[in-house]
C-alpha positions in Angstrom: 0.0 0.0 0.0 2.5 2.7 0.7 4.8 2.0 -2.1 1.0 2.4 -4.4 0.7 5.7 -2.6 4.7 6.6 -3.2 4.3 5.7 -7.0 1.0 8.2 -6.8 2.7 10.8 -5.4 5.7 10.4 -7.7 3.3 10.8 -11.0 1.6 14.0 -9.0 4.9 15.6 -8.6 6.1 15.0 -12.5 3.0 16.5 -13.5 3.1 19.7 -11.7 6.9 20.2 -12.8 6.1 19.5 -16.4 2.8 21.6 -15.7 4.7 24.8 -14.3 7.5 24.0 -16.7 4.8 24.8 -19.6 2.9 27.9 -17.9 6.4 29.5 -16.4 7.3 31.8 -18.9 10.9 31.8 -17.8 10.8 27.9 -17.5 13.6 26.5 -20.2 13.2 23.1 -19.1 11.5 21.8 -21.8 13.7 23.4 -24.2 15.5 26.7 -25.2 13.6 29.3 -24.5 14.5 33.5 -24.2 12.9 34.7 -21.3 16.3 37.4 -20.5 19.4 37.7 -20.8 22.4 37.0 -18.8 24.9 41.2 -19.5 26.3 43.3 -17.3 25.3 46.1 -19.4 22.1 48.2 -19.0 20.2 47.2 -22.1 16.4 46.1 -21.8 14.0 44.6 -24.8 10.5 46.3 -25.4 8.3 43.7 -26.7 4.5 43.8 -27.8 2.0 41.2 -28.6 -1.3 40.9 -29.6 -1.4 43.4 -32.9 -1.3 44.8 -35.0 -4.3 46.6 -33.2 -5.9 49.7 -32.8 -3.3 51.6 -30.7 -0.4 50.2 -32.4 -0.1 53.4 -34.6 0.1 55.3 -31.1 2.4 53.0 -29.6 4.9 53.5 -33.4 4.8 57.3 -32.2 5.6 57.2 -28.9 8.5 55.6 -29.7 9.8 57.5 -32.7 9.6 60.3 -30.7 11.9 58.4 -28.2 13.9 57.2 -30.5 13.6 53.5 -28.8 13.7 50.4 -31.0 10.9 47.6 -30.1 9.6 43.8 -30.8 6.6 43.3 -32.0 4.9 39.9 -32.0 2.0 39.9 -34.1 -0.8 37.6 -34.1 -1.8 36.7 -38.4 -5.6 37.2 -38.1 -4.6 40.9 -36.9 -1.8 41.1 -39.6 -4.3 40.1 -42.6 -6.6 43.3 -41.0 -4.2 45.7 -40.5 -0.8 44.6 -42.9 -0.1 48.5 -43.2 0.5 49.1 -39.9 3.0 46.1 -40.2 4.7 47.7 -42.9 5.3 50.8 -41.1 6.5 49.2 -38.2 8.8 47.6 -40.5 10.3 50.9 -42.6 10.5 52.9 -38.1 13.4 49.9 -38.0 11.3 48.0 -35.4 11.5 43.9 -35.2 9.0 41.8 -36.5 8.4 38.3 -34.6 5.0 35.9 -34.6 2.8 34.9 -32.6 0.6 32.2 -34.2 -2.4 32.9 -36.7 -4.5 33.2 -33.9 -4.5 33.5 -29.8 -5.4 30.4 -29.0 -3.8 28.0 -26.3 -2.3 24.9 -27.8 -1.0 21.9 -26.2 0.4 21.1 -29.4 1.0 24.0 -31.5 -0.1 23.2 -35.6 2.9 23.0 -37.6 1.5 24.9 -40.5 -0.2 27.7 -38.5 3.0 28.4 -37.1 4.3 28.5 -41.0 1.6 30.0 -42.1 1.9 33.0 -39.8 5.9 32.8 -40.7 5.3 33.1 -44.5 2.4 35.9 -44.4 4.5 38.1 -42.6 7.6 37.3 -44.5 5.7 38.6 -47.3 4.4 41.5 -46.2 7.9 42.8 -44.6 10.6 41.1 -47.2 12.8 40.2 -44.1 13.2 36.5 -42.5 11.5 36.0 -39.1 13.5 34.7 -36.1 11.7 34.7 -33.2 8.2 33.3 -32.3 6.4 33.7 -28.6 3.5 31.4 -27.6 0.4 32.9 -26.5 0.1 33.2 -22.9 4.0 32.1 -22.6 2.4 28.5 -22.4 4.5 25.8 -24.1 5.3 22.3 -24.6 8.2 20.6 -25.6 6.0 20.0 -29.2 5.8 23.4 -29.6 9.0 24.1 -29.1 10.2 21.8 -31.5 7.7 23.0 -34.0 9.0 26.5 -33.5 12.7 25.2 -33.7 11.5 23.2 -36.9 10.9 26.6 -39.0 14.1 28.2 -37.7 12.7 30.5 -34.8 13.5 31.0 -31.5 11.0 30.9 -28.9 11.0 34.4 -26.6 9.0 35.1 -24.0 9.5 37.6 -21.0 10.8 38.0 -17.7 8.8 41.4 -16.5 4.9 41.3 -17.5 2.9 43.5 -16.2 -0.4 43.1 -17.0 -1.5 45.8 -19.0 -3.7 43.7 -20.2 -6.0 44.1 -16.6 -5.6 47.9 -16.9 -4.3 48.3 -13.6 -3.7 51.7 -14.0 -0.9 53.9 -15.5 1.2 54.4 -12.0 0.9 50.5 -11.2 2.0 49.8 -14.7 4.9 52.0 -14.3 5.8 50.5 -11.1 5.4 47.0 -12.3 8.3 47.9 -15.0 10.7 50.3 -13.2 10.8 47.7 -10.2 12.3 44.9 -11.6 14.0 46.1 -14.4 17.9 44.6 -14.5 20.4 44.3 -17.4 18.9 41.8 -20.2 15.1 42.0 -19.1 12.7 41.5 -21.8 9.4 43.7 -21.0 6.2 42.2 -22.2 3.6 44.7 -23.1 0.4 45.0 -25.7 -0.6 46.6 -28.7 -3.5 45.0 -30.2 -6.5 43.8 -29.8 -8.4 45.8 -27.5 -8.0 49.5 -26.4 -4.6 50.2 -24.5 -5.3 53.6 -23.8 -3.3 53.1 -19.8 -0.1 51.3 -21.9 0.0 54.5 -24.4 0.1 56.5 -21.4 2.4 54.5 -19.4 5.1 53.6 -22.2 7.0 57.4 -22.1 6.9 56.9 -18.3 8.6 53.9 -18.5 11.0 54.6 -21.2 12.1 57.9 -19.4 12.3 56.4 -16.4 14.5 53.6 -17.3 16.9 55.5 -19.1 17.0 58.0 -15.8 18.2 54.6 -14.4 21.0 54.5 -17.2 19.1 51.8 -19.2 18.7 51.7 -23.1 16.1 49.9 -25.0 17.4 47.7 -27.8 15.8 44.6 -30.2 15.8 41.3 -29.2 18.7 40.6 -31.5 20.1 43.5 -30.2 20.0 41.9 -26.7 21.0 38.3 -27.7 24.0 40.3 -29.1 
């Protein structure tokens, strides 16, 4: 009887490590994944997901105006609505990576959704896409291998603070500025709903930082 309850107990324990394995988005045990990076210098990624959307445009000038180079990962069935807005995000010298056709949570990610999403991009911006981050950060080892199958690299984050829950502009601020350290990749959204506190928080943030001696850069910029 006990050793029936010790083998129970030894299958409840693998799952919840393979289970936080796939929800952490910092978790690299089922495979390579970017969540930061290990640098002594004071360089931090801006990433976006979700668009293009509505604010996107808003987010594009923000950032010309502070001359900060972002991320985006965009989601296809926003792409195919709004492939414009990709363009110019494109030409303003930001990066381009996916984020699946649509937002849906897979166990196993479809191979051809993935290149699907790849390709229609591709096409619209004439430059190869590298990196790919899995909607909600969840991932398997099959979708890691997917990803790795079509030559990306699977990003996710190590500061994410909601702007999602609109929290509020100081709160969002605070969530950022807190934990920022050399190598962070900072997880906010552009698309699909309104994002009116992340428009207002984003020069905050970017100021702030750079008070703190930090500068924004690409994720290939950061991987070096």
């Amino acid at each position: 009887m006990k050793k029936k309850f010790l083998i129970i107990g030894i299958i409840i324990l693998a799952i919840l490590f393979w289970g936080l394995a796939a929800i952490h988005p910092s978790s690299d045990v089922l495979g390579n994944v970017i969540s930061s990076v290990k640098t002594d210098e004071k360089i931090v990624a801006l990433t976006f997901d979700d668009g293009p959307g509505e604010d996107t445009e808003t987010i594009l000038n923000i950032l010309k105006e502070k001359d900060v180079k972002a991320t985006f990962f965009v989601t296809g069935i926003r792409v195919e609505e709004k492939p414009d807005i990709l363009k110019r995000t494109t030409v303003e010298g930001h990066e381009i990576g996916i984020h699946g056709m649509t937002h849906k949570l897979f166990v196993i990610k479809n191979y051809y959704e993935l290149a699907n999403n790849k390709e229609q991009v591709e096409n619209i911006i004439n430059q190869t896409v590298k990196y790919y981050r899995p909607a909600y950060g969840f991932k398997t080892s099959c979708t890691l291998r997917t990803a790795r199958k079509l030559g990306l690299q699977t990003v996710t984050w190590n500061i994410f603070p909601m702007d999602y829950n609109k929290p509020g502009e100081e709160v969002l601020v605070s969530r950022v500025i807190r934990n920022l350290k050399p190598g962070s990749i900072i997880a906010l959204h552009d698309g699909p709903a309104e994002r009116e506190q992340t428009n207002n928080a984003l020069p905050i943030i970017i100021d702030q930082a750079r008070e703190q001696g930090y500068r924004f850069v690409t994720i290939t910029e950061l991987l070096g």
